[in-house]
C-alpha positions in Angstrom: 7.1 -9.5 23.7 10.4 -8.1 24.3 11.9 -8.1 21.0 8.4 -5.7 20.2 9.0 -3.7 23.0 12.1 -3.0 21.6 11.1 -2.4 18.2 8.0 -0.3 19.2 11.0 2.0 21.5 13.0 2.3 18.1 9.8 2.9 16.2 8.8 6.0 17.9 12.3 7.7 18.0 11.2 8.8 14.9 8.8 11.2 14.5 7.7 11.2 11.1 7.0 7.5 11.5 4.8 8.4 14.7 2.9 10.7 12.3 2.3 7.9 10.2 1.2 5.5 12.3 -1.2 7.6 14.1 -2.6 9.4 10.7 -3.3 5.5 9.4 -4.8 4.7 13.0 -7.5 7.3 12.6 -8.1 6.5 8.9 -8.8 2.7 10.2 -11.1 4.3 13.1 -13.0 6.4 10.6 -13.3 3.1 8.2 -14.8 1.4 11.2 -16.6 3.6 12.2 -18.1 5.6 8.9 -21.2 5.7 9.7 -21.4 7.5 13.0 -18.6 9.6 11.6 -20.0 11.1 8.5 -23.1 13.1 8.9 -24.9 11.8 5.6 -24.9 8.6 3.4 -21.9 9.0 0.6 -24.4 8.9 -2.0 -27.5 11.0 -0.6 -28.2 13.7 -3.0 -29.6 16.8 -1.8 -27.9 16.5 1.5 -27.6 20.4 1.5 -27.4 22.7 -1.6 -25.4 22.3 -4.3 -21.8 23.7 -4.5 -22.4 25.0 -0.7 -18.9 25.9 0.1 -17.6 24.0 3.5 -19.2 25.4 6.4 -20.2 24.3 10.0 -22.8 22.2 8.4 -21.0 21.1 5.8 -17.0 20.5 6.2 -15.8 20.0 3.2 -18.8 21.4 1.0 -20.9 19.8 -1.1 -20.9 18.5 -4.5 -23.1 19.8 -8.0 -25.7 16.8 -6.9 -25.7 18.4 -2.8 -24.2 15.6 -1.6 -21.9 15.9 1.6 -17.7 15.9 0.5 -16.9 14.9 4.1 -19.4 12.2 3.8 -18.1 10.8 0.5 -14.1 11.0 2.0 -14.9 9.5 5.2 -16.7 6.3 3.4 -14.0 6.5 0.7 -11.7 5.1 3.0 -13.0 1.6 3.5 -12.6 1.8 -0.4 -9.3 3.1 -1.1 -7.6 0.6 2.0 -9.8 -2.1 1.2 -8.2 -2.1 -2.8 -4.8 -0.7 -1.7 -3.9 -3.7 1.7 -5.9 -6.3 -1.0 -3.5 -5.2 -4.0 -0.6 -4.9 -1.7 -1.0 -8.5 -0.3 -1.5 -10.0 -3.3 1.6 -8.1 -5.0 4.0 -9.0 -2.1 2.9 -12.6 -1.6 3.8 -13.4 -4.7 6.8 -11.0 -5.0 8.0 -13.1 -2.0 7.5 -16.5 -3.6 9.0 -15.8 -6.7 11.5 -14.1 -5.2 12.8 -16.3 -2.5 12.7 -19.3 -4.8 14.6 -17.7 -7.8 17.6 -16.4 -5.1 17.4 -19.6 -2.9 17.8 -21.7 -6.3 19.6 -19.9 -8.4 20.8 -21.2 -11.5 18.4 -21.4 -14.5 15.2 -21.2 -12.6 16.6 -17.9 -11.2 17.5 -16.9 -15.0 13.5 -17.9 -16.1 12.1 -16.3 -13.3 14.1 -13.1 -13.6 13.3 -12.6 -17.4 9.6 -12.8 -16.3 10.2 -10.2 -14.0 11.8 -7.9 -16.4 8.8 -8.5 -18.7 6.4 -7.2 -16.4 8.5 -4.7 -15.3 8.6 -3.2 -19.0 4.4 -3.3 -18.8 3.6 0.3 -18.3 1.2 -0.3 -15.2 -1.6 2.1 -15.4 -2.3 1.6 -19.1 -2.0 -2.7 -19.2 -4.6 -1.6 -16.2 -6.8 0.7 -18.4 -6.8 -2.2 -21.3 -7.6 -5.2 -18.9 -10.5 -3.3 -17.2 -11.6 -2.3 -20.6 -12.0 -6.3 -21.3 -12.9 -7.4 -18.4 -14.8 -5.0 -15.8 -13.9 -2.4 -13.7 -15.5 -4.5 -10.3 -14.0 -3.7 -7.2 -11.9 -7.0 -7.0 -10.9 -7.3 -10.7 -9.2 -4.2 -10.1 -7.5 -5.6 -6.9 -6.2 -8.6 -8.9 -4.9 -6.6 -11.8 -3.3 -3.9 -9.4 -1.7 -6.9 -7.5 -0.8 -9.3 -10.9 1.2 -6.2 -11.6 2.9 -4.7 -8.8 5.1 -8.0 -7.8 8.2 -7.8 -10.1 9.6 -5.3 -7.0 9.2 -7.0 -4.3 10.1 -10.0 -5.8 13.5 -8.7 -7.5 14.6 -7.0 -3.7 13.5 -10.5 -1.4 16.3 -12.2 -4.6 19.1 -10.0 -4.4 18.6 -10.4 0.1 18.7 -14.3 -0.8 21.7 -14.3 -2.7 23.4 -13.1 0.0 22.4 -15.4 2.7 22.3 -18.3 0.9 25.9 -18.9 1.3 25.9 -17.4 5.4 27.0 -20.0 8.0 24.1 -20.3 9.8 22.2 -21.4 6.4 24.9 -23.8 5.9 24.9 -25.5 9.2 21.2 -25.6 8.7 22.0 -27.6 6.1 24.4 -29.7 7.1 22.1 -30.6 10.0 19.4 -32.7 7.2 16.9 -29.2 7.0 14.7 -28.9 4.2 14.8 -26.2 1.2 11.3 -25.1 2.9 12.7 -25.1 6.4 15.9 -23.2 5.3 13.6 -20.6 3.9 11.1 -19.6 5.6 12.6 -20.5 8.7 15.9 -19.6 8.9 16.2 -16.6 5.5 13.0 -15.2 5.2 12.8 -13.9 9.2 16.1 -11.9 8.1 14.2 -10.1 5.2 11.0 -9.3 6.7 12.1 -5.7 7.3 12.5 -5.3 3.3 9.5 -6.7 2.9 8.0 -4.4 5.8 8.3 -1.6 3.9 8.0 -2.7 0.2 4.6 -3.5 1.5 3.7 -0.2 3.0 5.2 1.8 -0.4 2.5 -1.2 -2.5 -0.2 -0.2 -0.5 0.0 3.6 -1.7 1.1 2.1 -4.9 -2.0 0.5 -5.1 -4.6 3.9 -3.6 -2.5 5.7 -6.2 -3.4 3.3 -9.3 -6.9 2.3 -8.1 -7.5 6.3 -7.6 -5.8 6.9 -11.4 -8.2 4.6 -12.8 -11.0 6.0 -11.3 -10.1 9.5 -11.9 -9.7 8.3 -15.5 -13.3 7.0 -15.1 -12.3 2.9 -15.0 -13.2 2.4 -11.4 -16.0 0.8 -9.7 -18.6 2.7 -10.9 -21.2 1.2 -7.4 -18.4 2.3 -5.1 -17.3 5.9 -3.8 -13.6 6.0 -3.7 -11.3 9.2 -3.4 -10.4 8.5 -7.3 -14.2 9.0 -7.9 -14.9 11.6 -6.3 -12.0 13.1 -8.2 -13.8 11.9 -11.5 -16.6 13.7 -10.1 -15.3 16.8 -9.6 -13.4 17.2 -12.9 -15.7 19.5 -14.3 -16.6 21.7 -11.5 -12.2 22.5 -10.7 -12.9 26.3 -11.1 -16.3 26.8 -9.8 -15.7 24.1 -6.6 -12.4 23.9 -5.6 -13.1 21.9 -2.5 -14.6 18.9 -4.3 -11.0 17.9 -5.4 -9.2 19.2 -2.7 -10.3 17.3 0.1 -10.1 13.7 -1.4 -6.9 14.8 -3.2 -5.5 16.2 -0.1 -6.2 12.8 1.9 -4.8 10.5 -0.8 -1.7 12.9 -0.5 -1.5 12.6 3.2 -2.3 8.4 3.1 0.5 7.7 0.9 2.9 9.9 3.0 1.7 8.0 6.2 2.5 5.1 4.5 5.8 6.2 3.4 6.7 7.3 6.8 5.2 3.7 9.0 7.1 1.7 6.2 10.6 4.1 7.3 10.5 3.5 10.5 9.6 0.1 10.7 12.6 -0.6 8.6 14.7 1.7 10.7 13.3 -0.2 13.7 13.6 -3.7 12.5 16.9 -3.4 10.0 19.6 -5.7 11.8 22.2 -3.6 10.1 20.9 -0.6 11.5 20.3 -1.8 14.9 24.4 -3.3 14.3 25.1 0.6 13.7 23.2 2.7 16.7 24.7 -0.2 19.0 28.5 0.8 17.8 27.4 4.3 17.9 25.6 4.0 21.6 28.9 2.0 23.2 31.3 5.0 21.3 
Protein backbone atom coordinates (compact mmCIF):
# COMPACT_ATOMS: atom_id res chain seq x y z
CA UNK A 1 0.00 0.00 0.00
CA UNK A 2 2.77 2.25 0.53
CA UNK A 3 4.82 1.70 -2.47
CA UNK A 4 1.11 2.90 -4.32
CA UNK A 5 0.82 5.58 -2.21
CA UNK A 6 3.91 6.61 -3.37
CA UNK A 7 3.45 6.03 -6.91
CA UNK A 8 -0.10 7.55 -6.88
CA UNK A 9 1.89 11.04 -5.12
CA UNK A 10 4.38 10.84 -8.15
CA UNK A 11 1.53 10.18 -10.56
CA UNK A 12 -0.31 13.30 -9.97
CA UNK A 13 2.68 15.72 -10.02
CA UNK A 14 1.96 15.65 -13.37
CA UNK A 15 -0.80 17.25 -14.74
CA UNK A 16 -1.27 16.11 -18.07
CA UNK A 17 -1.20 12.52 -16.72
CA UNK A 18 -4.15 13.75 -14.19
CA UNK A 19 -5.97 14.83 -17.32
CA UNK A 20 -5.68 11.44 -18.56
CA UNK A 21 -6.58 9.52 -15.97
CA UNK A 22 -9.68 11.44 -15.14
CA UNK A 23 -10.77 11.83 -19.03
CA UNK A 24 -10.46 7.69 -19.28
CA UNK A 25 -12.42 7.53 -15.75
CA UNK A 26 -15.44 9.22 -17.16
CA UNK A 27 -15.22 7.34 -20.59
CA UNK A 28 -15.32 4.00 -18.24
CA UNK A 29 -18.43 5.71 -16.22
CA UNK A 30 -20.15 6.57 -19.47
CA UNK A 31 -19.43 2.73 -20.79
CA UNK A 32 -21.12 1.67 -17.65
CA UNK A 33 -23.39 3.52 -17.46
CA UNK A 34 -24.65 4.23 -21.40
CA UNK A 35 -27.83 3.72 -21.03
CA UNK A 36 -28.97 6.25 -18.40
CA UNK A 37 -26.43 8.56 -20.06
CA UNK A 38 -27.53 8.77 -23.65
CA UNK A 39 -30.96 9.96 -24.22
CA UNK A 40 -31.88 7.53 -27.12
CA UNK A 41 -30.86 3.90 -28.24
CA UNK A 42 -27.54 4.23 -30.70
CA UNK A 43 -29.45 2.88 -33.41
CA UNK A 44 -33.09 4.45 -33.08
CA UNK A 45 -33.90 6.19 -36.18
CA UNK A 46 -36.07 9.06 -36.18
CA UNK A 47 -34.92 10.05 -32.78
CA UNK A 48 -35.37 13.75 -33.92
CA UNK A 49 -35.10 15.18 -37.55
CA UNK A 50 -32.60 14.53 -39.74
CA UNK A 51 -29.41 16.68 -39.93
CA UNK A 52 -30.87 18.75 -36.76
CA UNK A 53 -27.83 20.64 -35.93
CA UNK A 54 -26.75 20.10 -31.95
CA UNK A 55 -29.09 21.80 -29.78
CA UNK A 56 -30.46 21.51 -26.20
CA UNK A 57 -32.36 18.44 -27.39
CA UNK A 58 -29.88 17.12 -29.28
CA UNK A 59 -26.06 17.64 -28.32
CA UNK A 60 -24.20 16.63 -30.80
CA UNK A 61 -27.00 16.69 -33.68
CA UNK A 62 -28.38 14.15 -35.45
CA UNK A 63 -27.54 11.96 -38.25
CA UNK A 64 -29.26 11.73 -42.21
CA UNK A 65 -31.45 8.66 -40.56
CA UNK A 66 -32.46 11.23 -37.18
CA UNK A 67 -30.61 9.24 -35.04
CA UNK A 68 -29.07 10.93 -31.78
CA UNK A 69 -24.84 11.61 -32.39
CA UNK A 70 -24.48 11.87 -28.55
CA UNK A 71 -26.27 8.66 -28.33
CA UNK A 72 -24.24 6.83 -30.94
CA UNK A 73 -20.68 8.33 -29.12
CA UNK A 74 -21.67 7.61 -25.66
CA UNK A 75 -22.50 3.68 -26.69
CA UNK A 76 -19.40 3.77 -28.93
CA UNK A 77 -17.32 3.65 -26.16
CA UNK A 78 -17.98 0.16 -24.73
CA UNK A 79 -17.05 -0.56 -28.45
CA UNK A 80 -13.95 1.21 -29.12
CA UNK A 81 -12.34 0.17 -25.25
CA UNK A 82 -13.81 -3.10 -25.42
CA UNK A 83 -11.59 -3.85 -29.04
CA UNK A 84 -8.76 -1.44 -28.07
CA UNK A 85 -7.87 -3.10 -23.79
CA UNK A 86 -8.91 -6.69 -25.84
CA UNK A 87 -6.25 -5.96 -28.78
CA UNK A 88 -3.87 -4.31 -26.31
CA UNK A 89 -3.81 -7.42 -23.94
CA UNK A 90 -3.54 -9.77 -26.46
CA UNK A 91 -0.59 -7.73 -28.28
CA UNK A 92 1.41 -7.19 -24.99
CA UNK A 93 0.99 -10.70 -23.55
CA UNK A 94 2.56 -12.07 -26.16
CA UNK A 95 5.01 -9.23 -26.79
CA UNK A 96 6.10 -10.11 -23.22
CA UNK A 97 6.46 -13.79 -23.79
CA UNK A 98 8.39 -13.63 -26.70
CA UNK A 99 10.22 -11.03 -25.57
CA UNK A 100 11.37 -12.09 -22.20
CA UNK A 101 12.31 -15.49 -23.51
CA UNK A 102 14.31 -14.36 -26.58
CA UNK A 103 16.44 -11.72 -24.07
CA UNK A 104 16.51 -14.22 -21.01
CA UNK A 105 17.90 -16.91 -23.60
CA UNK A 106 19.70 -15.37 -25.88
CA UNK A 107 21.66 -17.13 -28.39
CA UNK A 108 19.90 -18.78 -31.42
CA UNK A 109 16.46 -18.77 -30.04
CA UNK A 110 16.88 -15.00 -29.56
CA UNK A 111 18.24 -14.87 -33.29
CA UNK A 112 14.76 -17.08 -34.51
CA UNK A 113 12.57 -15.12 -32.49
CA UNK A 114 13.96 -11.74 -33.46
CA UNK A 115 13.77 -12.46 -37.32
CA UNK A 116 10.04 -13.27 -36.59
CA UNK A 117 9.70 -10.11 -35.20
CA UNK A 118 11.27 -8.21 -37.99
CA UNK A 119 8.86 -10.06 -40.35
CA UNK A 120 5.89 -8.77 -38.75
CA UNK A 121 7.21 -5.71 -38.29
CA UNK A 122 7.64 -5.21 -42.18
CA UNK A 123 3.56 -6.23 -42.44
CA UNK A 124 2.03 -2.96 -43.11
CA UNK A 125 -0.70 -3.30 -40.33
CA UNK A 126 -3.85 -1.73 -41.57
CA UNK A 127 -3.71 -3.29 -44.98
CA UNK A 128 -2.66 -7.29 -43.76
CA UNK A 129 -5.80 -6.08 -41.53
CA UNK A 130 -8.07 -5.01 -44.53
CA UNK A 131 -6.96 -8.56 -46.39
CA UNK A 132 -7.55 -10.88 -43.27
CA UNK A 133 -11.01 -9.32 -42.62
CA UNK A 134 -11.70 -9.54 -46.22
CA UNK A 135 -11.19 -13.55 -45.82
CA UNK A 136 -12.40 -14.06 -42.79
CA UNK A 137 -15.10 -11.50 -41.23
CA UNK A 138 -15.09 -8.36 -39.91
CA UNK A 139 -16.82 -9.80 -36.26
CA UNK A 140 -16.06 -7.91 -33.43
CA UNK A 141 -13.43 -10.37 -32.01
CA UNK A 142 -11.78 -11.47 -35.29
CA UNK A 143 -10.84 -7.99 -35.41
CA UNK A 144 -9.53 -8.01 -31.82
CA UNK A 145 -7.34 -11.08 -32.69
CA UNK A 146 -5.98 -9.64 -35.91
CA UNK A 147 -5.31 -6.08 -34.22
CA UNK A 148 -3.56 -8.03 -31.31
CA UNK A 149 -1.58 -10.93 -33.79
CA UNK A 150 -0.22 -7.79 -35.15
CA UNK A 151 0.67 -5.20 -32.71
CA UNK A 152 3.29 -7.57 -30.54
CA UNK A 153 6.61 -7.20 -32.40
CA UNK A 154 6.94 -3.79 -30.13
CA UNK A 155 6.38 -4.70 -27.08
CA UNK A 156 8.15 -7.71 -27.53
CA UNK A 157 11.45 -6.11 -29.11
CA UNK A 158 11.54 -3.29 -25.87
CA UNK A 159 10.72 -6.16 -22.84
CA UNK A 160 14.37 -8.01 -24.98
CA UNK A 161 16.58 -5.23 -25.17
CA UNK A 162 15.37 -4.54 -20.86
CA UNK A 163 16.38 -8.36 -20.54
CA UNK A 164 19.60 -8.20 -21.94
CA UNK A 165 20.57 -5.88 -19.56
CA UNK A 166 19.54 -7.60 -16.40
CA UNK A 167 20.32 -10.80 -17.31
CA UNK A 168 23.89 -10.41 -16.36
CA UNK A 169 22.90 -7.90 -12.88
CA UNK A 170 23.97 -9.44 -9.54
CA UNK A 171 20.91 -9.90 -8.07
CA UNK A 172 19.90 -12.22 -11.16
CA UNK A 173 23.00 -13.98 -10.65
CA UNK A 174 22.77 -14.71 -6.93
CA UNK A 175 19.29 -15.83 -7.88
CA UNK A 176 20.90 -18.24 -9.65
CA UNK A 177 23.52 -19.26 -7.79
CA UNK A 178 20.92 -19.96 -5.04
CA UNK A 179 19.26 -23.24 -7.38
CA UNK A 180 16.16 -20.62 -8.86
CA UNK A 181 14.50 -21.57 -11.89
CA UNK A 182 14.54 -19.88 -15.50
CA UNK A 183 10.68 -19.17 -14.63
CA UNK A 184 11.43 -17.92 -11.08
CA UNK A 185 14.33 -15.72 -12.36
CA UNK A 186 11.90 -14.19 -14.70
CA UNK A 187 8.92 -13.37 -13.70
CA UNK A 188 10.02 -13.05 -10.29
CA UNK A 189 13.01 -11.38 -10.01
CA UNK A 190 13.35 -9.37 -14.10
CA UNK A 191 10.02 -8.90 -15.22
CA UNK A 192 8.90 -6.74 -11.82
CA UNK A 193 11.84 -4.38 -13.05
CA UNK A 194 10.19 -3.91 -16.57
CA UNK A 195 6.67 -3.46 -15.74
CA UNK A 196 6.98 0.28 -16.15
CA UNK A 197 7.99 -0.33 -19.95
CA UNK A 198 5.42 -2.43 -20.28
CA UNK A 199 2.95 0.13 -18.38
CA UNK A 200 3.07 2.26 -21.03
CA UNK A 201 3.61 0.23 -24.20
CA UNK A 202 0.25 -0.95 -23.10
CA UNK A 203 -1.48 2.36 -22.78
CA UNK A 204 0.19 3.62 -26.44
CA UNK A 205 -1.53 -0.36 -27.83
CA UNK A 206 -4.64 0.44 -26.60
CA UNK A 207 -4.91 3.73 -28.85
CA UNK A 208 -3.02 1.76 -31.30
CA UNK A 209 -5.71 -0.53 -31.34
CA UNK A 210 -9.06 2.37 -31.24
CA UNK A 211 -6.96 3.90 -34.00
CA UNK A 212 -6.83 0.65 -36.34
CA UNK A 213 -10.22 -0.77 -35.23
CA UNK A 214 -11.70 2.89 -36.00
CA UNK A 215 -9.52 2.90 -39.62
CA UNK A 216 -11.12 -0.27 -40.55
CA UNK A 217 -14.39 0.79 -39.82
CA UNK A 218 -14.06 4.17 -41.41
CA UNK A 219 -12.78 2.12 -44.41
CA UNK A 220 -16.12 0.18 -43.98
CA UNK A 221 -14.41 -3.42 -42.53
CA UNK A 222 -15.78 -3.11 -39.08
CA UNK A 223 -18.46 -4.80 -37.32
CA UNK A 224 -21.16 -3.94 -39.40
CA UNK A 225 -23.98 -5.07 -35.85
CA UNK A 226 -21.85 -2.73 -33.65
CA UNK A 227 -21.68 1.23 -33.41
CA UNK A 228 -18.22 2.24 -32.99
CA UNK A 229 -16.66 5.83 -33.37
CA UNK A 230 -14.99 4.35 -36.76
CA UNK A 231 -18.60 3.73 -37.89
CA UNK A 232 -20.07 6.53 -37.23
CA UNK A 233 -17.23 8.03 -39.18
CA UNK A 234 -18.20 5.58 -42.14
CA UNK A 235 -21.41 6.98 -41.68
CA UNK A 236 -20.92 10.32 -41.91
CA UNK A 237 -18.61 10.32 -44.97
CA UNK A 238 -20.97 11.48 -47.27
CA UNK A 239 -22.76 14.12 -45.38
CA UNK A 240 -18.85 16.15 -44.35
CA UNK A 241 -20.08 19.38 -45.99
CA UNK A 242 -23.80 19.44 -45.26
CA UNK A 243 -23.25 17.90 -41.37
CA UNK A 244 -20.17 18.70 -39.97
CA UNK A 245 -21.01 17.56 -36.49
CA UNK A 246 -21.57 13.92 -37.49
CA UNK A 247 -17.68 13.49 -37.83
CA UNK A 248 -16.66 15.86 -35.46
CA UNK A 249 -17.88 14.57 -32.38
CA UNK A 250 -16.68 10.89 -32.66
CA UNK A 251 -13.51 12.21 -34.36
CA UNK A 252 -12.93 14.65 -31.71
CA UNK A 253 -13.35 11.83 -28.84
CA UNK A 254 -11.07 9.30 -30.61
CA UNK A 255 -8.58 12.31 -30.68
CA UNK A 256 -9.01 13.05 -27.05
CA UNK A 257 -8.93 8.94 -25.93
CA UNK A 258 -5.69 8.39 -27.55
CA UNK A 259 -4.17 11.52 -25.94
CA UNK A 260 -5.55 10.35 -22.43
CA UNK A 261 -3.89 7.35 -23.06
CA UNK A 262 -0.77 8.91 -24.10
CA UNK A 263 -0.66 11.07 -21.13
CA UNK A 264 -1.84 7.95 -18.10
CA UNK A 265 0.91 5.74 -19.91
CA UNK A 266 3.62 9.05 -19.27
CA UNK A 267 3.11 9.41 -16.09
CA UNK A 268 2.81 6.01 -14.94
CA UNK A 269 6.27 5.48 -16.39
CA UNK A 270 7.45 8.73 -14.80
CA UNK A 271 5.96 7.46 -11.57
CA UNK A 272 7.12 3.90 -11.62
CA UNK A 273 10.63 4.29 -13.71
CA UNK A 274 13.38 3.29 -11.00
CA UNK A 275 15.82 5.39 -12.96
CA UNK A 276 13.74 8.29 -12.71
CA UNK A 277 12.82 7.87 -9.20
CA UNK A 278 17.07 7.33 -8.84
CA UNK A 279 17.18 11.02 -10.47
CA UNK A 280 14.40 13.25 -8.46
CA UNK A 281 15.98 11.55 -5.30
CA UNK A 282 19.70 13.00 -6.24
CA UNK A 283 17.89 16.03 -7.38
CA UNK A 284 15.63 16.32 -4.00
CA UNK A 285 18.94 15.65 -1.52
CA UNK A 286 20.93 18.56 -3.91
Amino acid sequence: MRSLGLVWRRYRRNRGAVFGAVFLLLLAAAAASANLVAGHRPMETSAGRPFQPPSRAFPMGTDDLGRDVWSGVVHGVRVSLAVGFSAALAAVSLGVFIGSIAGYKGGIIDDALMRTVDLFQSIPRLLFALVIVAFFGSGIWNVVLIIGVLSWPRTARLVRSEFLRLRNEEFVISARAVGAGSARVIFRHILPNVLHIVTVVASLEVGAAIIIEASLSFLGAGDPNLLSWGRMLYNAQPFLRQAWWMAIFPGCTIFLTVLSLNLAGDGLNDAMNPKLQRVQAQRTAV
